[in-house]
N, C-alpha and C positions, 0 to 999 in steps of 0.2 A: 504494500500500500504506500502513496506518495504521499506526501504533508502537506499541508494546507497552505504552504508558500511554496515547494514546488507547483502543489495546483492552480496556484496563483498565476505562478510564471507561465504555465504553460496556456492558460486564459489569455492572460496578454500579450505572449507572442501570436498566438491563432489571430487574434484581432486586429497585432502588429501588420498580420502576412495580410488579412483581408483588405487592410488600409493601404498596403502598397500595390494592393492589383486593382484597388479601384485607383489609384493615383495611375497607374500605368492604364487603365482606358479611357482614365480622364485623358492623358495627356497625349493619346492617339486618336481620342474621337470627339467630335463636337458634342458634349455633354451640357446641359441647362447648368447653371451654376448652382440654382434654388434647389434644384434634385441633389446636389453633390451634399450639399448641404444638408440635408435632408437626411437623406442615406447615413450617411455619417455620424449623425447627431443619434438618429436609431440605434445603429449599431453599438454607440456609446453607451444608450439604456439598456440594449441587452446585454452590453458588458457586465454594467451596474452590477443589473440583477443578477447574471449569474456569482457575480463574485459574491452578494450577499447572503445567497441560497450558500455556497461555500461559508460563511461566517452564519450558518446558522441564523442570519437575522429576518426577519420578516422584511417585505418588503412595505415601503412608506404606503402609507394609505392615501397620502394627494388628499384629492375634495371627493371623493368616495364615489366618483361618477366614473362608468368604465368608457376606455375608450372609443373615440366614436371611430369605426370601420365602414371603408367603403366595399362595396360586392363588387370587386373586381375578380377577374379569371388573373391569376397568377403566368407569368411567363413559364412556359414549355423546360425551360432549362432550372426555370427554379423546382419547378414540380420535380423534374427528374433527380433533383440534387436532396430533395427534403424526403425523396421515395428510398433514395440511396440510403439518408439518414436515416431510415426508419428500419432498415434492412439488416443494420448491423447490431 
């Protein structure tokens, strides 16, 4: 079993690596800036969260309203990537 600072580390490098492949299709394709953004800022909540579930802590309760989602179809590549996750 690994420690709850290696598990750490290994959180924030995964997150490291996903922040340098979006930096590399940011910077080969015309990307919206507001989505870069966006994306990013996400990714950084679900870092949050995961490291807090790692500490044992609950997560903040905010104004107790759940997020508002839109009904969108997920891209093709994200399906097949969250199918893979689900696989292992």
């Amino acid at each position: 079993m690994i420690s709850k600072t290696e598990a750490r580390e290994l959180i924030n490098d995964l997150f490291e690596e996903e922040a340098l492949v979006i930096g590399g299709l940011v910077a080969v394709r015309q990307i919206d800036d507001d989505l870069v953004w966006r994306l990013v800022k996400n990714l950084d909540v679900i870092r949050g969260k995961v490291l807090r579930r790692l500490e044992d802590k609950a997560p903040g309760d905010g104004d107790g309203t759940p997020p508002r989602r839109t009904n969108l179809k997920p891209h093709p590549a994200i399906e097949d990537f969250l199918l893979a996750l689900r696989r292992t």
